[in-house]
C-alpha positions in Angstrom: 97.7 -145.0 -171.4 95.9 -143.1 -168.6 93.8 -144.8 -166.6 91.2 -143.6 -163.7 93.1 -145.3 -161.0 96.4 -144.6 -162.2 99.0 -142.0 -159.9 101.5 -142.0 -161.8 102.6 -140.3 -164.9 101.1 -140.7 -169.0 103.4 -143.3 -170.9 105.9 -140.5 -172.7 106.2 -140.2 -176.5 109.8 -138.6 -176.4 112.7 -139.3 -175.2 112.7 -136.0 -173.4 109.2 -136.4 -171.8 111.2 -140.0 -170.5 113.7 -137.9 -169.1 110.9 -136.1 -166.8 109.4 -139.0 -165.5 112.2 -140.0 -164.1 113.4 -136.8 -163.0 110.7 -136.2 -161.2 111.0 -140.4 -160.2 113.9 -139.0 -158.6 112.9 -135.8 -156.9 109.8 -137.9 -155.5 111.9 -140.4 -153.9 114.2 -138.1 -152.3 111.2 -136.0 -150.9 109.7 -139.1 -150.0 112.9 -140.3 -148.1 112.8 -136.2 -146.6 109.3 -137.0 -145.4 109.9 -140.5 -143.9 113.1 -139.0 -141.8 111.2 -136.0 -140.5 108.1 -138.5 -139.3 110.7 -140.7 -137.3 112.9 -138.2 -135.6 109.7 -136.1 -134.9 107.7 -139.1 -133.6 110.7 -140.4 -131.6 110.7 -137.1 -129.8 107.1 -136.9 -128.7 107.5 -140.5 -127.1 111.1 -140.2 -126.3 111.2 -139.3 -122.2 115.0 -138.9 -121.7 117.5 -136.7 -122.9 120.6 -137.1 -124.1 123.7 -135.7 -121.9 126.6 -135.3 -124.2 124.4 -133.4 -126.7 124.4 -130.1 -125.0 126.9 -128.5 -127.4 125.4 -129.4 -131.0 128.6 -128.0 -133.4 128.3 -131.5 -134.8 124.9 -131.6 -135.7 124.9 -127.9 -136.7 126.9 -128.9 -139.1 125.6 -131.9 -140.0 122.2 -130.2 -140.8 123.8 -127.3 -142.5 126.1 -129.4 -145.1 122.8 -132.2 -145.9 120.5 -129.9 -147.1 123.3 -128.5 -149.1 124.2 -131.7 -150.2 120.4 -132.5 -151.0 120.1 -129.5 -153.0 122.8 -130.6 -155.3 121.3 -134.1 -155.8 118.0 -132.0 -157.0 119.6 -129.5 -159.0 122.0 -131.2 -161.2 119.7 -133.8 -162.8 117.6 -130.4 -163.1 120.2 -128.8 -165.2 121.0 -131.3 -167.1 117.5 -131.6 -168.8 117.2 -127.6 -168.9 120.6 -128.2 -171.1 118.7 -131.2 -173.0 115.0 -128.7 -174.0 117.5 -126.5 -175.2 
């Protein structure tokens, strides 16, 4: 039952509506995680003075940040499907 302090979801009454909650469990955490990451590397760069030498020619991390968000995508969209595949 819903409370006036409570963040999180209403107790389901299906099995599907349990499905949601933790879907969107999920997709919470990984934004969560997304945000977190972001906060660091961004914060780490304002107080960060030096630079690094060898990272002049970023092919590595240009890949690297073109396959995770990719890769993040997937991890969203599949648990996604699946319960689109479930209402139906």
């Amino acid at each position: 039952m819903s409370t006036w302090n409570t963040i999180l979801l209403q107790d389901s009454a299906s099995p599907l509506m349990e499905q949601l909650m933790l879907f969107h469990d999920h997709t919470l955490l990984i934004l969560i995680i997304i945000t977190i990451l972001v906060s660091q590397m961004l914060i780490s760069m304002i107080f960060n003075k030096y630079t690094h030498r060898f990272l002049l020619d970023g092919q590595l991390i240009e890949t690297i940040w073109t396959i995770l968000p990719a890769f993040i995508l997937i991890l969203i969209a599949l648990p996604s499907l699946r319960l689109l595949y479930i209402m139906d």
